[in-house]
C-alpha positions in Angstrom: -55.0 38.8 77.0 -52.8 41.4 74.8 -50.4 38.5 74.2 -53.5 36.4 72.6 -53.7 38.8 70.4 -50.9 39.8 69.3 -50.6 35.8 68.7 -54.0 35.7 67.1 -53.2 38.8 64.5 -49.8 37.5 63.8 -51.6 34.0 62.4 -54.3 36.1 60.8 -52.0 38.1 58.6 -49.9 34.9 57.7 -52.8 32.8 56.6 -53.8 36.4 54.1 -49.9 36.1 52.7 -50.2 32.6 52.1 -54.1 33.3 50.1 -52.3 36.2 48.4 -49.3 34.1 46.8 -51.5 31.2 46.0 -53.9 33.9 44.1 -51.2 35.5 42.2 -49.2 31.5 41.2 -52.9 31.0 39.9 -53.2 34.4 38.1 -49.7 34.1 36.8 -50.8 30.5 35.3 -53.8 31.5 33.6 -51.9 34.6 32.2 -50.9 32.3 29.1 -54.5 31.4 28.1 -56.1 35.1 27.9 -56.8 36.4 24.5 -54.9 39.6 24.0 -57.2 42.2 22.4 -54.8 43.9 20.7 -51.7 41.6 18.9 -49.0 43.5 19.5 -47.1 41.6 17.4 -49.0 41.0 14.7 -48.3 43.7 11.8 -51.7 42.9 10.0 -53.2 44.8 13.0 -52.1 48.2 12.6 -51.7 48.2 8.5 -54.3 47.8 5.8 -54.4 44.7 4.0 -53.1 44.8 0.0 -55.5 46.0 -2.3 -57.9 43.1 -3.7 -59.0 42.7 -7.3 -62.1 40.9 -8.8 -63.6 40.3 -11.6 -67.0 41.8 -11.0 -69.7 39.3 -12.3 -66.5 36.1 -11.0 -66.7 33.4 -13.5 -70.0 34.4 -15.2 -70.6 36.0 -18.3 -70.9 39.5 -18.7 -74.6 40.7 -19.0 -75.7 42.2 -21.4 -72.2 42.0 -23.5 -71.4 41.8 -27.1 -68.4 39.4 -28.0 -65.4 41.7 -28.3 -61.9 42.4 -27.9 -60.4 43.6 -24.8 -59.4 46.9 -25.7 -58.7 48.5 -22.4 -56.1 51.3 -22.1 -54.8 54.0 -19.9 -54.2 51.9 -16.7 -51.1 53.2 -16.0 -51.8 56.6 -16.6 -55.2 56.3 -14.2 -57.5 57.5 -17.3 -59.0 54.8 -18.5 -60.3 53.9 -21.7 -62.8 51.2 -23.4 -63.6 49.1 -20.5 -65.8 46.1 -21.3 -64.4 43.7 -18.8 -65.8 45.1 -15.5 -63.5 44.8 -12.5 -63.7 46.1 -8.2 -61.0 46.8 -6.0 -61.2 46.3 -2.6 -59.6 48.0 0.0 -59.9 47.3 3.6 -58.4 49.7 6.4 -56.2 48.2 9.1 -58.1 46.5 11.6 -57.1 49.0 14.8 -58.8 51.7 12.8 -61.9 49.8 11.2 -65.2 51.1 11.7 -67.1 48.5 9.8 -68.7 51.2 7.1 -67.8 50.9 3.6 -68.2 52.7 0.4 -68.8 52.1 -3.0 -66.9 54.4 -5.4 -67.8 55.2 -9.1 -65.1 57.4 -10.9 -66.3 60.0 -13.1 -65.2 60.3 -16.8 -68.0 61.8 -18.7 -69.0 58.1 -19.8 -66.4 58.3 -21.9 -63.7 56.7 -19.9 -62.6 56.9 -16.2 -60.6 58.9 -14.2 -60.0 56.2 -12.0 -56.5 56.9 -10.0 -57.5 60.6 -8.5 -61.4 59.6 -8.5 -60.8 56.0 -7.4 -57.8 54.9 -6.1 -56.8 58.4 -4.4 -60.2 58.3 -2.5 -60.1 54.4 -1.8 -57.3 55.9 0.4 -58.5 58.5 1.9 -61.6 56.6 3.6 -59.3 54.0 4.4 -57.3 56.1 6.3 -60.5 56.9 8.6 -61.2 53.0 9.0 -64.0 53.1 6.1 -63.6 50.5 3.7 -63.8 50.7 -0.1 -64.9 49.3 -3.2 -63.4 50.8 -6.4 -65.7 49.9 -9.5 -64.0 49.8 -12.8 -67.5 49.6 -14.5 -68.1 49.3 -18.6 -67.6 52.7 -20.7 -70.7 52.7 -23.0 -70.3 51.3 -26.7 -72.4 49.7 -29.1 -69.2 47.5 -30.1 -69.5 45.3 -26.7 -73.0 46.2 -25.3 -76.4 45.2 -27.0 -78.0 47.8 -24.9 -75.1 50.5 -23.6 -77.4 53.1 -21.5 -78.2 50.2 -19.0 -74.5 48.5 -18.6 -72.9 50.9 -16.5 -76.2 50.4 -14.3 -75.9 46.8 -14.8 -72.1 47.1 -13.0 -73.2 49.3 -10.1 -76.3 47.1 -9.2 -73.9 44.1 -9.4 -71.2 46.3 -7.1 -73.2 47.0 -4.4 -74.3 43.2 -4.4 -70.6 41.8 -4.2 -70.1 43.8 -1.6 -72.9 42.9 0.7 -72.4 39.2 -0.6 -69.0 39.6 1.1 -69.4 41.8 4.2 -69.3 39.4 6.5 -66.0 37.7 4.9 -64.3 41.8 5.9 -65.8 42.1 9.0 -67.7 45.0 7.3 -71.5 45.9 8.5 -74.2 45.5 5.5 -76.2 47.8 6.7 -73.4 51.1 6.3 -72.8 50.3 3.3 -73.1 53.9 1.3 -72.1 54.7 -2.8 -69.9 57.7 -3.5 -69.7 59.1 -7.4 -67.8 61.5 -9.2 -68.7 63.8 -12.1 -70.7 60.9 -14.4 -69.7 58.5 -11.8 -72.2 60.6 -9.4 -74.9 60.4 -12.1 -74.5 56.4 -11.9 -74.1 56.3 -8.2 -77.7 58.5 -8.1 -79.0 56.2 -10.6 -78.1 53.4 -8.4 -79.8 55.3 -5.5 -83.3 56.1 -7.7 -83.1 52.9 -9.8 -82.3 50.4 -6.9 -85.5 48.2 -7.1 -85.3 48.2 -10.9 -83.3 45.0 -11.2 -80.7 45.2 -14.5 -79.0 42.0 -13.3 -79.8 38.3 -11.8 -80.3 38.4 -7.9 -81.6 35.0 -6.8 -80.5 35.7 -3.0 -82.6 38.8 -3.4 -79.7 40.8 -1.9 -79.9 44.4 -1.1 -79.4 46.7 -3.8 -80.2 50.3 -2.2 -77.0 51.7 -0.9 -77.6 53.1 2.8 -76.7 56.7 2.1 -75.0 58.3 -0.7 -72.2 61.2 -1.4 -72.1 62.8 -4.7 -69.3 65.0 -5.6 -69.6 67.7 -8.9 -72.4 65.2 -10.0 -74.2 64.9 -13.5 -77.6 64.4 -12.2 -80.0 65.4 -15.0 -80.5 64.5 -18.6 -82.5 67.4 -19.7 -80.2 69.2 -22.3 -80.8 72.6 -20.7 -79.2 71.3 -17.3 -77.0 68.5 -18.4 -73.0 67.7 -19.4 -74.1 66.8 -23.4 -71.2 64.5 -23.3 -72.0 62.5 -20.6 -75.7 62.3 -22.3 -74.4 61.8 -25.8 -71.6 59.0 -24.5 -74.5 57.0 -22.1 -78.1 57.9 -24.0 -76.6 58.6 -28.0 -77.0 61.3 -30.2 -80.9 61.4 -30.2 -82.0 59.7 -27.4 -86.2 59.8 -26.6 -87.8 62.0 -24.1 -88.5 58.6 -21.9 -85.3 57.5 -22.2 -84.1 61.3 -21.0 -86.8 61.3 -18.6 -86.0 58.0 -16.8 -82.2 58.9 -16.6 -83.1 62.4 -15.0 -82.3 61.5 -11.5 -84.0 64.2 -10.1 -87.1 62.7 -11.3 -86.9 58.9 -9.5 -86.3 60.7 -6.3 -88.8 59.1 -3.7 -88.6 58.7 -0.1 -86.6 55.7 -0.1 -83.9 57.4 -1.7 -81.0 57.3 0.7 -79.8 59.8 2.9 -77.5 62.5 0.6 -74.7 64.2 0.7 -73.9 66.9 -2.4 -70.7 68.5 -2.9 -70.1 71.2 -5.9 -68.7 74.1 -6.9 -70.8 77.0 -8.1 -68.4 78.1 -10.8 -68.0 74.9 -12.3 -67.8 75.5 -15.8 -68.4 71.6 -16.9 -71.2 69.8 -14.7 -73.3 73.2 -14.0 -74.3 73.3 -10.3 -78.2 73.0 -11.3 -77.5 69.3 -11.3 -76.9 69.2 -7.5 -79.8 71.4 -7.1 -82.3 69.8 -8.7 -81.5 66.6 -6.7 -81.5 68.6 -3.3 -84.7 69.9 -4.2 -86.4 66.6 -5.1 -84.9 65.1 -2.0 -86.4 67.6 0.0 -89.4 67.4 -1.5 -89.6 63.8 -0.6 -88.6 64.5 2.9 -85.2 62.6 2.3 -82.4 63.6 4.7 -80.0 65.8 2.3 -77.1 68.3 2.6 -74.9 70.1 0.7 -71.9 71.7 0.4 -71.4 74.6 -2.6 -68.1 76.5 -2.5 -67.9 79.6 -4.2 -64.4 78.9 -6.4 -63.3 75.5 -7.3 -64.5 74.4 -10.5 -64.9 70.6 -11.9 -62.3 68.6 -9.9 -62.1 70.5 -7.2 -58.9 71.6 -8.3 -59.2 75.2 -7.1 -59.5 73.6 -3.5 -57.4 72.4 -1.1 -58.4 68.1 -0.5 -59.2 69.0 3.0 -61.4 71.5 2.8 -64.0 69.9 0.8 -63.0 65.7 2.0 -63.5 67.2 5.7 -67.4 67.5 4.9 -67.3 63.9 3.8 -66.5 62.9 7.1 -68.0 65.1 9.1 -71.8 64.3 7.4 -71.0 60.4 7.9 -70.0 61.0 12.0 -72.7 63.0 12.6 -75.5 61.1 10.3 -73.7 57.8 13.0 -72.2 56.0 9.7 -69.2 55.8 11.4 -70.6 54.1 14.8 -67.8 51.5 16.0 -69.1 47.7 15.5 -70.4 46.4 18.7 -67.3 43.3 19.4 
């Protein structure tokens, strides 16, 4: 009887050896037709693409344009000057840090010209670095020489930004509904007009595409046009020397706040001695007043620019708001 068994064990383990080997030859050919999650080999992976530019409106005319010269200048010193031709950068983050949120960013400048490299390009960076990707507008500087009406063409260009970038979303694996605008100084004044004037329609939108941004970070912003509260040079460069009270009125930002304004994040410095800080509370006041969702960061010392301030200390907030408001949320592959 033992020796049955012994027998019967011995031809029991045999028969598992034989399954085993057939089950790892047939693992062992399939191996080659898995998809690899992560290309190991494939640089484009682990590095962001090379920045994009495009011509903002593509091969249609400019609205609301005057024939002109191109007189642009300052490129290469990142002020610019005299924009007429409005351009966007893109810039995408590598795809093993992408989070599918992006951000539109208007430099500041006064209305005068931009400060595009530290405002634009410097922060294009930085969100790219934490997977967000980012759409750098070079929008029109207001001038009577190449606009018939300039106090609605740098509105014209941030309508027409957030549109291109929802148009393509889908092309950059990007997510069109965390799509947020971040502006600077005068840039902040046009990214809040963008957020107040959203279903006021400056330019052609056939495909009724979505103009509203879906939350919205505004840094030492210009928000108001009242002269009492205002930068006069920002006013004088967008509105003219004498503009009327509805025309002040209807550029006040802090006034077109309603509860569809988008989710807000303010940054600014209480000693800042050339957008006064009144701006940024007026607009948190009206967005609390319309029960918007609204924070905001003042720092004691550091002045228009932040130049006082380390980057981290007030670029941490940045991304702390977004991850905690779930802008950030990894696409569902």
């Amino acid at each position: 009887m033992n020796k049955w068994l012994t027998t019967t064990t011995a031809v029991c383990l045999m028969a598992f050896a034989s399954l085993a080997v057939n089950a790892a030859e047939k693992n062992t050919k399939a191996a080659p037709e898995q998809k690899t999650e992560k290309p190991a080999n494939d640089p484009s992976y682990f590095f962001p693409p090379k920045m994009q530019s495009f011509k903002l409106y593509g091969d249609a005319a400019v609205p609301n344009s005057k024939p002109a010269p191109d007189e642009e200048t300052g490129a290469d010193k990142g002020w610019i000057q005299k924009v007429s031709q409005p351009q966007i950068q893109v810039y995408l983050p590598a795809k093993v840090k992408t989070t599918g949120a992006s951000v539109v960013i208007f430099p500041g400048g006064a209305y005068w010209g931009l400060t595009f490299d530290y405002e634009g390009v410097q922060q294009a960076t930085y969100f790219v670095d934490h997977g967000i990707a980012a759409f750098v507008v070079k929008y029109r500087i207001p001038n009577d020489a190449w606009m018939v009406d300039k106090s609605v063409g740098p509105i014209q260009d941030a309508q027409q930004a957030m549109k291109f970038a929802r148009q393509h979303a889908s092309e950059w694996g990007l997510d069109p509904n965390r799509m947020g605008a971040v502006g600077f100084s005068a840039g902040g004044h046009l990214a809040s007009t963008l957020a107040t004037h959203f279903d006021k329609l400056q330019i052609e939108n056939p495909d009724n595409v979505n103009l509203r941004p879906d939350f919205l970070v505004l840094v030492y912003p210009v928000i108001s046009m009242d002269s009492k509260v205002t930068h006069l040079d920002s006013r004088k460069a967008l509105l003219g020397e004498k503009p009327t009270a509805e025309r002040i009125n209807y550029f006040s930002n802090e006034l077109q706040v309603t509860a569809n304004t988008p989710p807000t994040l303010l940054l600014h410095a209480v000693d800042d001695k050339l957008v006064d800080v009144k701006n940024s509370i007026l607009f948190l006041e009206a967005l609390k007043k319309e029960k918007v969702p609204v924070e905001a960061r003042f720092f004691e010392k550091g002045d228009h620019g932040f130049f006082l301030l380390p980057r981290d200390r007030w670029q941490s907030p940045i991304m702390e708001w977004l991850t905690t408001n779930g802008w950030l949320n990894l696409k569902k592959s």
